[in-house]
Every structure is written in C-alpha cells, then in structure tokens.
C-alpha positions as a LaTeX table, in Angstrom:
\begin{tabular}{lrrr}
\hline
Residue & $x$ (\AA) & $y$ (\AA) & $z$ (\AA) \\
\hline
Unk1 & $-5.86$ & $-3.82$ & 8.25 \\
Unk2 & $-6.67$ & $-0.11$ & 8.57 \\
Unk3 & $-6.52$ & $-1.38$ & 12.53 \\
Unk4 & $-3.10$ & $-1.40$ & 12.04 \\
Unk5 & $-2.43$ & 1.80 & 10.71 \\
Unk6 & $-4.48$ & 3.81 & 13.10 \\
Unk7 & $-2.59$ & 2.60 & 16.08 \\
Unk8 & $-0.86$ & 5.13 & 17.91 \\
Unk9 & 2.41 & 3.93 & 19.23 \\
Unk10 & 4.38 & 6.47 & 22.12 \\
Unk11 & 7.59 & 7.00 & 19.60 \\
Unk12 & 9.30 & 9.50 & 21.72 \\
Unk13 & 10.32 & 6.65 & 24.42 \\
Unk14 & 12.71 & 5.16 & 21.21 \\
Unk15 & 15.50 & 6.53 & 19.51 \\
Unk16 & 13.31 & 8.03 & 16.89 \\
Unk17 & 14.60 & 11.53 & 15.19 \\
Unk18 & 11.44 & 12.09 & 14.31 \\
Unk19 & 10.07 & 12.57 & 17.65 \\
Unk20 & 12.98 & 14.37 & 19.41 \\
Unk21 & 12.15 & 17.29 & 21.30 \\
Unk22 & 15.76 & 19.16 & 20.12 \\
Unk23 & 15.42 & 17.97 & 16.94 \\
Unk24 & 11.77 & 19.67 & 16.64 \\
Unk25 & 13.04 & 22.58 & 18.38 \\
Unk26 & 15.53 & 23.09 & 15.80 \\
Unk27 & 12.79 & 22.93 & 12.89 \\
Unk28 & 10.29 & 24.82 & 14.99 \\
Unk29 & 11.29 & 26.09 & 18.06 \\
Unk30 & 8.49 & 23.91 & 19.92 \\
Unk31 & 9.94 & 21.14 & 21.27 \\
Unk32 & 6.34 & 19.99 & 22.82 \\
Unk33 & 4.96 & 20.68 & 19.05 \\
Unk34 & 4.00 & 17.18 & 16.69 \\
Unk35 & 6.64 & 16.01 & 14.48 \\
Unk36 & 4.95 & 15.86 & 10.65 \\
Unk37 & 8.99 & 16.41 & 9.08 \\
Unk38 & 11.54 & 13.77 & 8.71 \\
Unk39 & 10.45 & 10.88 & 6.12 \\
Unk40 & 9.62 & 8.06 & 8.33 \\
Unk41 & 6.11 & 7.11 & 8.88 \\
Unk42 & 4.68 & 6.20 & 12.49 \\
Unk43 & 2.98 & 2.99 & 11.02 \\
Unk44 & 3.87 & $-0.47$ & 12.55 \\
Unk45 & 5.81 & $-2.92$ & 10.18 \\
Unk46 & 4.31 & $-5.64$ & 8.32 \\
Unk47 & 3.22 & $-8.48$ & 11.01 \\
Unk48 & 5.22 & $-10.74$ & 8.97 \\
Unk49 & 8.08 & $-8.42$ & 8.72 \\
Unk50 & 7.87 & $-7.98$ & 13.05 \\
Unk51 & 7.50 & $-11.63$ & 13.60 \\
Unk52 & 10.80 & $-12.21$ & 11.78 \\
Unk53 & 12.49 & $-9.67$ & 13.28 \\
Unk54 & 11.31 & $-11.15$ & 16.89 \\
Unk55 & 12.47 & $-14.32$ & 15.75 \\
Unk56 & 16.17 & $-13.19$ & 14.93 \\
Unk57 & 16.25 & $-10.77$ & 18.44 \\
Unk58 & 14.70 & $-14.15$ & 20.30 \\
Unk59 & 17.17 & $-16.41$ & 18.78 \\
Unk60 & 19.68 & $-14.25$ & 20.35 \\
Unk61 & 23.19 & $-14.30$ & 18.57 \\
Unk62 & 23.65 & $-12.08$ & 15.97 \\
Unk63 & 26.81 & $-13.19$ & 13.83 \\
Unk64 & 27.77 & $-12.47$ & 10.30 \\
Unk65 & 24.89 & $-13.37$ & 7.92 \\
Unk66 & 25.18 & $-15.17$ & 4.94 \\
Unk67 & 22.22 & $-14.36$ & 2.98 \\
Unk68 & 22.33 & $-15.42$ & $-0.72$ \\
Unk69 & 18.47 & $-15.45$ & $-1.46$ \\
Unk70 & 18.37 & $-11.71$ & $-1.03$ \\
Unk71 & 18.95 & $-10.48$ & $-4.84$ \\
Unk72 & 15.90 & $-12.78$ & $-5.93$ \\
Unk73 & 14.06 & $-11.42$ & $-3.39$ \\
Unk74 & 14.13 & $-7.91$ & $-4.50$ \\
Unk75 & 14.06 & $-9.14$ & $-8.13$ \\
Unk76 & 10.69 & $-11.12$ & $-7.90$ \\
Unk77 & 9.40 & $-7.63$ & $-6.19$ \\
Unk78 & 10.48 & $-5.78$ & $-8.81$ \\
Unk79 & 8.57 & $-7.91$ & $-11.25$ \\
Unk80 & 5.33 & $-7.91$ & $-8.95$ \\
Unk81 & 5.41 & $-4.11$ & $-7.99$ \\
Unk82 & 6.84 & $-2.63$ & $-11.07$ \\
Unk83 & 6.51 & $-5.04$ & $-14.03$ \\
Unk84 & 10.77 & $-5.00$ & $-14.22$ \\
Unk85 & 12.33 & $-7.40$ & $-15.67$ \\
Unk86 & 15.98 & $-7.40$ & $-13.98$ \\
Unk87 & 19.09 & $-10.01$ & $-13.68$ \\
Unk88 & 20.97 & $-10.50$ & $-10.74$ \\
Unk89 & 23.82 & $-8.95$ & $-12.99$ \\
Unk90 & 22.28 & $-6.26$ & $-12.46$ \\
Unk91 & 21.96 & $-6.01$ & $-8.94$ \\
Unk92 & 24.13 & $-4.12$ & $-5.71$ \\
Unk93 & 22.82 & $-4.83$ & $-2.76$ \\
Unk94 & 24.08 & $-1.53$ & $-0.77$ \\
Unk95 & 24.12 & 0.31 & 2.88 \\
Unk96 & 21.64 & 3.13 & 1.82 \\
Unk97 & 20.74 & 5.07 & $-0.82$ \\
Unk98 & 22.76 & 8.54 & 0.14 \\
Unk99 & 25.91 & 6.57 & 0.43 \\
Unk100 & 25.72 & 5.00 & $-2.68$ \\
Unk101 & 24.62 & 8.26 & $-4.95$ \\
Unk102 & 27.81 & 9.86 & $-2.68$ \\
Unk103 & 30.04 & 6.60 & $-4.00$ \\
Unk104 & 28.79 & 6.85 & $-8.00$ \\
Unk105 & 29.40 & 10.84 & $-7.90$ \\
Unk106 & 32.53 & 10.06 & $-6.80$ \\
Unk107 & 33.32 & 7.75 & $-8.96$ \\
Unk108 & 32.04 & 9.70 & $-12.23$ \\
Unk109 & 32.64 & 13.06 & $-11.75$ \\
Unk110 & 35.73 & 15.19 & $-10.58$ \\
Unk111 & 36.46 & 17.87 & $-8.68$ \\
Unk112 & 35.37 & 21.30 & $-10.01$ \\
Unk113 & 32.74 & 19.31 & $-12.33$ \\
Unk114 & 29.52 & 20.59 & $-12.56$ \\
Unk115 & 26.75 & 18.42 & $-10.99$ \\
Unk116 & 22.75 & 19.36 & $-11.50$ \\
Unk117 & 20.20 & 18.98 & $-8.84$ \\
Unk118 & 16.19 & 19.33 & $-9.38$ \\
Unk119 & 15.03 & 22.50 & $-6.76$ \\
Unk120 & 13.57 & 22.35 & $-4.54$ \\
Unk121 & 15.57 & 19.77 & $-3.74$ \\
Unk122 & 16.24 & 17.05 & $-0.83$ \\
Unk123 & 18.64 & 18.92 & 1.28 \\
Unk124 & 21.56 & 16.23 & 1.24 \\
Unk125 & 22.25 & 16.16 & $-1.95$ \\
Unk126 & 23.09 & 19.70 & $-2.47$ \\
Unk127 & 25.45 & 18.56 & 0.84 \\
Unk128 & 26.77 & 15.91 & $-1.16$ \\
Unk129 & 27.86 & 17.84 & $-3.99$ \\
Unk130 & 29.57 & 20.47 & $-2.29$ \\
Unk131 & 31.07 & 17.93 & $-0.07$ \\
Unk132 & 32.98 & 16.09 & $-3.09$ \\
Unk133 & 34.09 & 19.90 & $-4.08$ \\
Unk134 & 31.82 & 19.61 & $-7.33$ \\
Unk135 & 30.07 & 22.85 & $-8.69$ \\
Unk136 & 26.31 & 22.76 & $-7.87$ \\
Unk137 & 23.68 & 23.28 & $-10.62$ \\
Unk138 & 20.49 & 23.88 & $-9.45$ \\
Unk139 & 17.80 & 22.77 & $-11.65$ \\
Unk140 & 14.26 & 24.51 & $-10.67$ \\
Unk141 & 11.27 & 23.28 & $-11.26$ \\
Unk142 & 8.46 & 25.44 & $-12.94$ \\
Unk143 & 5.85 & 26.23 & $-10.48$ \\
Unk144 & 2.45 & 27.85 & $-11.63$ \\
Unk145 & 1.39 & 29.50 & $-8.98$ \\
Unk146 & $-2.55$ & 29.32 & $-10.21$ \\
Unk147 & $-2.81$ & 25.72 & $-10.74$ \\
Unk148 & 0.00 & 25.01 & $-7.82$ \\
Unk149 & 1.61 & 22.49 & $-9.92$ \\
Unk150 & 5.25 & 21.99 & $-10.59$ \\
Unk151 & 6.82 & 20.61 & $-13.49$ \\
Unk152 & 9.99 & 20.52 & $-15.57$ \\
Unk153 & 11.91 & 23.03 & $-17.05$ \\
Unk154 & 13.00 & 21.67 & $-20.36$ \\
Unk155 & 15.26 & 24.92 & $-21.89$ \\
Unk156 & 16.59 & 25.39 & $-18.35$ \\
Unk157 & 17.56 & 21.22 & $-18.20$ \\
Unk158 & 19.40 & 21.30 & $-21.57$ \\
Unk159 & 21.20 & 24.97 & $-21.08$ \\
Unk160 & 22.63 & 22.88 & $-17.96$ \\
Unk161 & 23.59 & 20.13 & $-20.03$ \\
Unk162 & 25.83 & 21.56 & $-21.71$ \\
Unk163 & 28.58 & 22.07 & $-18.91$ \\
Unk164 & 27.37 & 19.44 & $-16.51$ \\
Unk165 & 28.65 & 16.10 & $-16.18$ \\
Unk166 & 26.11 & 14.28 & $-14.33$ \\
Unk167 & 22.29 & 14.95 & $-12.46$ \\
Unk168 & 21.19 & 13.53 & $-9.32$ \\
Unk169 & 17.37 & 13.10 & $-10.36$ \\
Unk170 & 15.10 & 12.47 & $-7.61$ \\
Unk171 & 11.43 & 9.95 & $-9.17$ \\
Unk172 & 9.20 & 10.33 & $-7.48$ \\
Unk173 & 10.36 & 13.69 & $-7.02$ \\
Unk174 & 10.79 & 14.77 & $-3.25$ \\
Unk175 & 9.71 & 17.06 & $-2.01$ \\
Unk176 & 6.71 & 17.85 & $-4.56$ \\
Unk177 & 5.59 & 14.12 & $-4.98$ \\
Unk178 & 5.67 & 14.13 & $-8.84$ \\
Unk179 & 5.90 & 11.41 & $-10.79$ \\
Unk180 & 7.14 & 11.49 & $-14.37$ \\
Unk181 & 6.02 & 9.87 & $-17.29$ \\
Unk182 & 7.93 & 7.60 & $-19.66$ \\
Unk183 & 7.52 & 10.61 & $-22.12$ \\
Unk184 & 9.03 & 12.94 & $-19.60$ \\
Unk185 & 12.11 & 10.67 & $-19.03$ \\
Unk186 & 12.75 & 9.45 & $-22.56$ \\
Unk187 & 12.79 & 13.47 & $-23.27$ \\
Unk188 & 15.22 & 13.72 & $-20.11$ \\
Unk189 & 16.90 & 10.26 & $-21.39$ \\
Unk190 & 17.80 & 11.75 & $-24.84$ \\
Unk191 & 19.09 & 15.60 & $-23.76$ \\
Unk192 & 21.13 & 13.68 & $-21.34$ \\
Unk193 & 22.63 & 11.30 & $-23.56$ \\
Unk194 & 23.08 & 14.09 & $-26.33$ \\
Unk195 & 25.21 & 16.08 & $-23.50$ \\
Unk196 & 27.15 & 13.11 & $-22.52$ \\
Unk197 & 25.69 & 13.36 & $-18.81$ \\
Unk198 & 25.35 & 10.82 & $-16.44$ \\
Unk199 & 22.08 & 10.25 & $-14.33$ \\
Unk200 & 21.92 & 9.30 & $-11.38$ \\
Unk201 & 18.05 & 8.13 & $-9.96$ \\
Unk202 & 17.02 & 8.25 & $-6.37$ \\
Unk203 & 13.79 & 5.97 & $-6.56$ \\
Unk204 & 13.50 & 5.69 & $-2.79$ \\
Unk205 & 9.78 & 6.83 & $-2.89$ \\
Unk206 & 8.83 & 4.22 & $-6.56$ \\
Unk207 & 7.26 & 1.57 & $-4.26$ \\
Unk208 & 4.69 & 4.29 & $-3.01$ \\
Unk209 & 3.50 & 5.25 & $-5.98$ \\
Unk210 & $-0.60$ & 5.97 & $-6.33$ \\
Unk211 & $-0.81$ & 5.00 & $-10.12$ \\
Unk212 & 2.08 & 3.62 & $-12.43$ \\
Unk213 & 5.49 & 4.64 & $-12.17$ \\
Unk214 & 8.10 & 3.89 & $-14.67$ \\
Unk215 & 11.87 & 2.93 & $-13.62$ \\
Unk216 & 14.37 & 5.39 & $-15.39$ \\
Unk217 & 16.62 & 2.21 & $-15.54$ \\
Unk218 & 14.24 & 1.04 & $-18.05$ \\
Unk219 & 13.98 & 4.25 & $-20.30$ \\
Unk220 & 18.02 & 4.75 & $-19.88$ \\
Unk221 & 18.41 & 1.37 & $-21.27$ \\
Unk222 & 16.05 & 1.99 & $-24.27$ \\
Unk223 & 17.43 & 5.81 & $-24.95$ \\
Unk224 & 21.32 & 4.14 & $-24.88$ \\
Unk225 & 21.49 & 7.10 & $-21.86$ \\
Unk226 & 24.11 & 6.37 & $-18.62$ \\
Unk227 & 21.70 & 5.73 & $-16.14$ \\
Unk228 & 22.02 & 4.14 & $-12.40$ \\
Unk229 & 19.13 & 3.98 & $-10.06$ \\
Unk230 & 18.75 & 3.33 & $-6.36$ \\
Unk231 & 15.85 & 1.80 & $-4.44$ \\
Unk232 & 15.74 & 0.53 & $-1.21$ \\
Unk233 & 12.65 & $-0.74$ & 1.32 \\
Unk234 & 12.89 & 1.77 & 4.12 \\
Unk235 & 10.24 & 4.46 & 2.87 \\
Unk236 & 8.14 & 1.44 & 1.49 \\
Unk237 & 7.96 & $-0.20$ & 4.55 \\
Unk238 & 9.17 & 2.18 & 7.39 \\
Unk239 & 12.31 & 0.65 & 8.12 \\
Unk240 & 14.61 & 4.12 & 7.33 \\
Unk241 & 16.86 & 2.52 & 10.36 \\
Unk242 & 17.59 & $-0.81$ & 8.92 \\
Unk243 & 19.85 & 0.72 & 6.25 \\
Unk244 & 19.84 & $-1.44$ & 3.14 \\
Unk245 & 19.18 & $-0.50$ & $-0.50$ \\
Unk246 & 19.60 & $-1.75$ & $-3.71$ \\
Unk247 & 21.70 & $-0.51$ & $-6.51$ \\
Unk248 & 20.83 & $-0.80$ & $-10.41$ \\
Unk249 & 22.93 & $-1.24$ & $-13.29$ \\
Unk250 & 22.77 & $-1.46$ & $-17.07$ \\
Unk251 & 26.04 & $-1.06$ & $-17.63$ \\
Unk252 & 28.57 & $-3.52$ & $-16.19$ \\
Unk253 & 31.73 & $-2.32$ & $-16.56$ \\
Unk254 & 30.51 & 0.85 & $-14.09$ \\
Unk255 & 28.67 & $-1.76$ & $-11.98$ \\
Unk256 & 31.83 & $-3.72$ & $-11.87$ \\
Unk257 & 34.07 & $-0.31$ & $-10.68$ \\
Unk258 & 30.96 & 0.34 & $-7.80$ \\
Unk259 & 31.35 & $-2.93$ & $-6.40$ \\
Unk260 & 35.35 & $-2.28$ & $-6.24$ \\
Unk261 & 34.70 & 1.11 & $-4.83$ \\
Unk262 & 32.77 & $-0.47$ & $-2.11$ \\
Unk263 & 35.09 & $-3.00$ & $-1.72$ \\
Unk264 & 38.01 & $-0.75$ & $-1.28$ \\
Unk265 & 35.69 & 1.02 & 1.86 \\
Unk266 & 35.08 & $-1.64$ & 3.27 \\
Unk267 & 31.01 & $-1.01$ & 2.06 \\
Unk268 & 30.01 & $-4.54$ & 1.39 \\
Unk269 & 27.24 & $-6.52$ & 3.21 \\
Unk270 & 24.31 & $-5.39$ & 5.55 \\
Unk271 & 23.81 & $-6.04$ & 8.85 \\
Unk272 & 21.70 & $-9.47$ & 10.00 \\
Unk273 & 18.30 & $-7.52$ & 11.00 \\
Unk274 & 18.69 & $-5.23$ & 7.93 \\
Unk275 & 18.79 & $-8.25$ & 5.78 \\
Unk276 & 16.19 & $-9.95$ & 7.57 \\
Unk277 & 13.64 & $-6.76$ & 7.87 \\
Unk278 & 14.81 & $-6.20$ & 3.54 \\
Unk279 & 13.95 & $-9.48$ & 2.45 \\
Unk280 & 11.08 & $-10.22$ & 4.28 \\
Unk281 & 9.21 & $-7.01$ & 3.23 \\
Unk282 & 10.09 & $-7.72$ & $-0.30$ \\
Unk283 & 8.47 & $-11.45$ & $-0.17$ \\
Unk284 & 5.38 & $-10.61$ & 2.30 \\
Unk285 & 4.90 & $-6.93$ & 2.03 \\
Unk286 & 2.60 & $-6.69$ & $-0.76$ \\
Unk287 & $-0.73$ & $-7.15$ & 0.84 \\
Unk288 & 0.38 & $-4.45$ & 3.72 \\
Unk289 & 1.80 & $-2.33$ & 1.25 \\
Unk290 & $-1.55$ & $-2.09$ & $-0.72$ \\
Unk291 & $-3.24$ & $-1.22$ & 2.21 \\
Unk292 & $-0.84$ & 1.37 & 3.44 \\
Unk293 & $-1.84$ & 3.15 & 0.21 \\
Unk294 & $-5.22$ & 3.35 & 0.39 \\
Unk295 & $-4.76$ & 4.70 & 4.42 \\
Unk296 & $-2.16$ & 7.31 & 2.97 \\
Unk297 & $-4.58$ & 8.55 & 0.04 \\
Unk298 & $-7.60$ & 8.74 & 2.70 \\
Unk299 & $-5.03$ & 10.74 & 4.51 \\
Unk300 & $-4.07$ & 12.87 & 1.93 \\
Unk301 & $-8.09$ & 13.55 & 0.74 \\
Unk302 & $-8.71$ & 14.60 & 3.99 \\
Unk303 & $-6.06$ & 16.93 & 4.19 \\
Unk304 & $-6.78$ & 18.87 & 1.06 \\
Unk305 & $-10.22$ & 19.16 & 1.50 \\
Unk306 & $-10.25$ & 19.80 & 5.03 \\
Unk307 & $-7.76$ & 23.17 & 3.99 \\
Unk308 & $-10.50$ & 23.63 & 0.93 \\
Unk309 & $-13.06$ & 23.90 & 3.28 \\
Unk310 & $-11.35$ & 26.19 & 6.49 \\
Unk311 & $-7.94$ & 27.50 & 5.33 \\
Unk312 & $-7.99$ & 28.02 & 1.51 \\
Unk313 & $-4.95$ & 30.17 & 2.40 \\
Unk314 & $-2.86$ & 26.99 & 2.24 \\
Unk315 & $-2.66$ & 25.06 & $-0.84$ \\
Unk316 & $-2.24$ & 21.22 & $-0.19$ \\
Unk317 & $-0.12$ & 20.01 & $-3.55$ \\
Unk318 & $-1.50$ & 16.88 & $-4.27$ \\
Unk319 & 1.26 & 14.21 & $-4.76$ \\
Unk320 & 1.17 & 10.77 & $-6.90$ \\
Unk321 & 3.51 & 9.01 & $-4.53$ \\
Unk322 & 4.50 & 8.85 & $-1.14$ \\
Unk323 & 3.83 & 10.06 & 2.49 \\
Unk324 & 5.29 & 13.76 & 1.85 \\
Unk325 & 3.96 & 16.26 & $-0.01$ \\
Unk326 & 4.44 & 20.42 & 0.06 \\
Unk327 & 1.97 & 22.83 & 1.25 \\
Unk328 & 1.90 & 26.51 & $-0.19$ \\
Unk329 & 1.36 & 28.92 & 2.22 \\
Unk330 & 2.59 & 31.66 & 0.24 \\
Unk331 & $-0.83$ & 33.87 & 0.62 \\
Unk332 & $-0.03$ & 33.42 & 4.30 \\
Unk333 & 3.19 & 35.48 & 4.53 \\
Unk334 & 2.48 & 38.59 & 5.14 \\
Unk335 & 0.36 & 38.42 & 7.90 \\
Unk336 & 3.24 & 35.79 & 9.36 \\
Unk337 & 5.70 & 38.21 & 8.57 \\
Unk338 & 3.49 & 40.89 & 10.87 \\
Unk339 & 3.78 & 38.21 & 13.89 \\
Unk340 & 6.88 & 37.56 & 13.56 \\
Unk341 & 7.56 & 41.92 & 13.84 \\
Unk342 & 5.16 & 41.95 & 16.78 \\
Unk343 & 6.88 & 38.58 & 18.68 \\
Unk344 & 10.42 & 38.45 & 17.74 \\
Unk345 & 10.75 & 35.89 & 20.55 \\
Unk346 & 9.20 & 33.30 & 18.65 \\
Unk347 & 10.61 & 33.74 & 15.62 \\
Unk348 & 14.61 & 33.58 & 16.24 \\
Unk349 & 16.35 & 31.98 & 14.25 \\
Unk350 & 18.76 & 30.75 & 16.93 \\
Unk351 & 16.33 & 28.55 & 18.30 \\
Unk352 & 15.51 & 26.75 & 15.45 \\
Unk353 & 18.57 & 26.76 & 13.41 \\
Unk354 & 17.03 & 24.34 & 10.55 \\
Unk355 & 13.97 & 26.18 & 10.29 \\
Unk356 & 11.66 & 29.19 & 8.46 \\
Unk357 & 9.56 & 31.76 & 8.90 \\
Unk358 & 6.62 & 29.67 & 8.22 \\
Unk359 & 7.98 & 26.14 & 10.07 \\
Unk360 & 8.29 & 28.73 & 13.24 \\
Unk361 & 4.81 & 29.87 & 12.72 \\
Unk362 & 3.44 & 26.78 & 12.36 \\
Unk363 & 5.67 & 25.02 & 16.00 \\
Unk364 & 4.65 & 27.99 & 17.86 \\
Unk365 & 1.05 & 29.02 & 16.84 \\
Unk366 & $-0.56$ & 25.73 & 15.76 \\
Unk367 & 1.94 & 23.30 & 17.49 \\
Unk368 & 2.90 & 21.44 & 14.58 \\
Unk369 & 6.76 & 20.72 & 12.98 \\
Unk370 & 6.94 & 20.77 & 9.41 \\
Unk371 & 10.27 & 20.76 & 7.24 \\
Unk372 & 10.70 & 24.74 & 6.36 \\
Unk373 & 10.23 & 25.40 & 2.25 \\
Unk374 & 13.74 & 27.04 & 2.83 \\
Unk375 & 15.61 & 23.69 & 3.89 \\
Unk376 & 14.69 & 22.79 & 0.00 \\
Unk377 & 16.37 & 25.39 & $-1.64$ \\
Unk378 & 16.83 & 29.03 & 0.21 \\
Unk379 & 14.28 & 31.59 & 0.21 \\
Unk380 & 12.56 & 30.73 & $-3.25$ \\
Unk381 & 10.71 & 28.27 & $-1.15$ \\
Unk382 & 10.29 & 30.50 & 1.57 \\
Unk383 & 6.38 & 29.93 & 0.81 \\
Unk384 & 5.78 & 26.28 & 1.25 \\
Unk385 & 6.65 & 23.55 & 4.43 \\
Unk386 & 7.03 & 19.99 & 3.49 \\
Unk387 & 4.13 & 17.60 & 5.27 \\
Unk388 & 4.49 & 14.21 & 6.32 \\
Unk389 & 1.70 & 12.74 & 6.57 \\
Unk390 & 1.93 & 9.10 & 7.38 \\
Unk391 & 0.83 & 9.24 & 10.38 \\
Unk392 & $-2.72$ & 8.41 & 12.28 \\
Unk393 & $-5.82$ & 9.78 & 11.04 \\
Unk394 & $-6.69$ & 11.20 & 14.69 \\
Unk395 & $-3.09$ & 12.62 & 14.85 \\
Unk396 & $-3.73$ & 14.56 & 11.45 \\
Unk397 & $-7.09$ & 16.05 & 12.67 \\
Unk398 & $-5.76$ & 17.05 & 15.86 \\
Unk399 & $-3.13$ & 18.99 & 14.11 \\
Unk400 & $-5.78$ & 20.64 & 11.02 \\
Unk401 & $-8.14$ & 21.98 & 13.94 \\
Unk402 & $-4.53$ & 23.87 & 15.85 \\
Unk403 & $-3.95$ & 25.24 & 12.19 \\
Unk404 & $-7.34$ & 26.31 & 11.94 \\
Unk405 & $-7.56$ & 28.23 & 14.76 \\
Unk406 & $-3.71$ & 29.76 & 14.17 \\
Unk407 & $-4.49$ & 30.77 & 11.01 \\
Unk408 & $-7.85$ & 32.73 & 12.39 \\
Unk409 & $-6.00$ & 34.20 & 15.05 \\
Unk410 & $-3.64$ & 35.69 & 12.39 \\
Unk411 & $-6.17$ & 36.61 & 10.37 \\
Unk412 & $-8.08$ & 38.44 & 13.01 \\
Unk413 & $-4.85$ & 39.91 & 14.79 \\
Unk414 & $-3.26$ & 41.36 & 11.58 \\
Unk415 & $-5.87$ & 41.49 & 8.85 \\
Unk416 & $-7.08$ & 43.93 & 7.17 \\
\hline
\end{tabular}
C-alpha cells in the first residue's frame, strides 16, 4: 500500500488551504514555496472510503440522510483502535471538533471565568476563549532545551487550578506530539477534580498514535473528574473537509444540556458525504490506517536523521502521534536575525501577516512553508516552526536538500 501513499496528487487545482498561494504567502511570504503547515495530509483516502464516496456523487441526489448505524460504527472502532468500551449513551455525533469545545465552554463557564490552555498551544483555542470573553490561562509546557523534550508543569497546573474553571487539554498534544500516560492524566484527573475544574479533551490526533494512547474519558471516569472528550476521523483519515466528529460523555445530565445546546442552534446532523466518508473510515479504515503509520514513522526517521546528519542546527522533536511535529531552530536565530537586517524585503511582516522570523526564512531561503513557533504562543516560541509531514517521501527530500543548502548559505554569509 505504500503505492498509495507516495502518489503525488496536483492539490493546488482544488480548493485546498493547504496549497493556496495567499494562504502560503501569508505564513511565508513565498507563495511559489511548498506547503508543510495546515494539518491535512496530501495522502489519498482509503479505496474503500473513495469508492463510497463515488458511489453517493454517482447516485446523484443528495437529500437529507438518515443514518442510524453511525454511533455503532464509531463505537466498534473505538473498541478495535483503542480497547474503549463505550455506550451509545454516551455518544454526540457533532459538526467538528472546534465547534463543539466552543459549545461546552459555553455552556460551563461564564464570562470573566478563567479558562487554561497548554502553550504552545493550537492557535484557535486561545481564539475561542477570548471570543466567549473568558480570561485566558496559559499553561506552558516545560521545555529542556538539552534533551529538546517538553513535558508538564505540575506546580504551574495546580497554581492555575485554583482560579480556573475549566482546561481545554489538547492528547496527543499539538503542536509537540506528546502523548501522556495514564499516570500523567490520573495526576491531571485528581488536581482537576480537587479544584472543581472541568476538562475539556481535544483527541483529534488519538487515532494516530505510534504506541498506546489512553482516552482521558476513561481516567476522568475512574478519578470521579468532569471530563468530555472529542474525536473525530478527519486527521485519521484526511477528511478535515467532511466536518464530522464525535462527542464523549460520562456524565449525562451535561450530555443531555449539549445535545439541547445544539438543538437550540440548529447544530444537529451532518451532511450525507460527511456521514458517508465518517462511517466508512471507521468500518474499513483499519488496514489503511496501519499502513499510513508505518509511511508517517519512515517519514519522520528520515527527517530526524537526515537534520542529524547535515543541519544539527535544527532539532527534529520526535513525536508519538500524528503527522505534525515542532522543529527547534533556536541555534539558528541569530544568524536569521543577521539576514533578516541585511534583506528587510524578505522579512516584512506585512507580507506574511501569520508568520515569523523563522517561517519567513524558511519560504524565502529554502522554499518551504511551515506554521511560525510564534502562531503557538507569541515570541516564547519564536525558536521552533511546526512541520507537517504527511506528505510524499520525494516531496520531503526535495524540501531537506533546499534547507540544506539555506542553512549553508547562512552559515557561510553570516558566520563567524
């Protein structure tokens, strides 16, 4: 199947994000530079998932759907890919994953209340927060800068506690690609439920985990902490456009006053290819999925010891889930900072509005758009760029020999 996944399909004749030219230009400033930023990867679908969606778009009417198989569906994945034993009481079948976290802050938190966020974070949720007119708390990470590992910040998480009333947790963590323990989130579980706070789980990424991966929904339920978590297939099985997700409950009286939220906004139901895409992934996907894995790890080996070997300046952090993962570039800064002195032109900020020092760099000198460290959380991240790097083998190694020779340019132009 590896076939599959090295096939390079022309992306920039759809209505992919991903591969607009102002889009990348805002990130970068290169519009002509490859796209390894937004979390989508450039791998076709299941052939089981395409053939049903050429079915429905040859069948050619496209009414309301009436789809009640779709709950045991995600339920016997659950139990294959994650060992979870769930009931469909359980289950909210939902329009995405940001709207939903959006809906639940909403519904358990007020105005003026204090909300914590992991940092670096994923950039809409600290546009969510301040959006409702809640107080962000950010939540950093420890980073050692020797091993290039982050982690979590224990006496920093319960000092928070103590005001906040909920946290938007992010397993597997994005952008660093942790994954946390059972041990980590029974600890997290317990300081919650000790401070009365609500969590909220984004588990977009779970499905792409390396190793195991434990649910929170699980520990929350054995801790006797509030705990909700969202999943969805998109990430799992590149279908980010279809928006559908699934919603996770343990306790039903706030299940029961989602599902009137979303009934009140008129929120219920998915569209008929979203369902179809959804439920087909989650009863054919696993053999693709498996194999996706294995291509994305091969990926990811390559990447880090390709940098090892040529550019030790940049640090690949080596992720246990997903298609994203940070690079530090930090020892790289100061020599970027003496380009960017010597060709202000490349480096204004007007051009690329959503971008960095080091995502301008990279667009301009090396061709390449990454996600800026700075889009995570401000200048404290001013030293890394987020990598996406589900994408063809070929298009990675194109893009490692550009930063190769940028980064010996730089070296030879400005070092000492």
């Amino acid at each position: 199947m590896h076939s599959l996944f090295n096939q390079i399909t022309d992306r920039r004749s759809s209505l992919s994000v991903k591969w607009n030219k102002e889009a990348i230009a805002s990130l970068c400033g290169n519009p002509e530079a490859t796209p390894f930023w937004v979390a989508d990867m450039d791998f076709p679908v299941a052939p089981e998932i395409s053939g049903q969606a050429r079915s429905l778009a040859e069948h050619g009417i496209y009414g309301y759907p009436y789809a009640p198989l779709q709950k045991e569906a995600f339920l016997r994945w659950a139990e294959l890919w994650h060992q979870m034993e769930l009931s469909e009481n359980q289950v909210v079948l939902s329009q995405g994953v940001l709207n939903s976290i959006a809906i639940l802050l909403d519904i358990l938190s007020e105005e003026q209340d204090e909300i914590i966020v992991p940092f670096p974070s994923y950039q809409p949720f600290v546009t969510m927060v301040n959006n409702l007119k809640r107080i962000l708390c950010p939540w950093s990470l420890s980073y050692d800068e020797e091993h290039h590992q982050f982690s979590l910040d224990w006496d920093a998480f319960e000092k928070l506690c103590r005001k906040a009333k909920a946290l938007i947790f992010c397993s597997p963590h994005n952008p660093s690609g942790l994954v946390f323990s059972e041990e980590e989130l029974t600890k997290l579980c317990l300081i919650a439920k000790e401070h009365d706070v609500t969590i909220i789980s984004d588990e977009i990424h779970a499905d792409l985990r390396y190793d195991s991966f434990v649910s929170l929904l699980e520990v929350g339920k054995k801790t006797g902490c509030e705990s909700i978590v969202c999943m969805a297939p998109s990430k799992t099985f590149n279908m980010a456009g279809e928006h559908y997700s699934v919603t996770l409950f343990n306790n039903p009286s706030l299940k029961k006053i989602y599902e009137k939220r979303l009934q009140q906004l008129f929120l219920t139901g998915n569209s008929t290819f979203a369902i179809t895409l959804a439920t087909s992934a989650y009863q054919t996907g696993e053999a693709w999925l498996t194999e996706l894995l294995a291509y994305l790890q091969d990926n990811l080996d390559y990447i880090e010891k390709t940098l090892q070997k040529h550019v030790p300046e940049i640090v690949c952090i080596k992720p246990k889930a997903s298609f994203i993962t940070l690079l530090d570039c930090s020892a790289l800064l100061p020599l970027v900072e003496k380009d960017r002195d010597a060709h202000p032109e490349l480096y204004e900020s007007k051009k690329s509005p959503r971008g960095g020092l080091l995502s301008r760099f990279f667009g301009w000198r090396a061709s390449v758009a990454f996600n800026d460290g700075t889009w995570f959380g401000g200048d404290e991240y001013r030293g890394f760029v987020r990598i996406n790097f589900g994408t063809q083998r070929a298009t990675i190694e194109q893009a490692m020999k550009r930063i190769i020779t940028a980064v010996d340019t730089l070296k030879t132009t400005y070092g000492n």
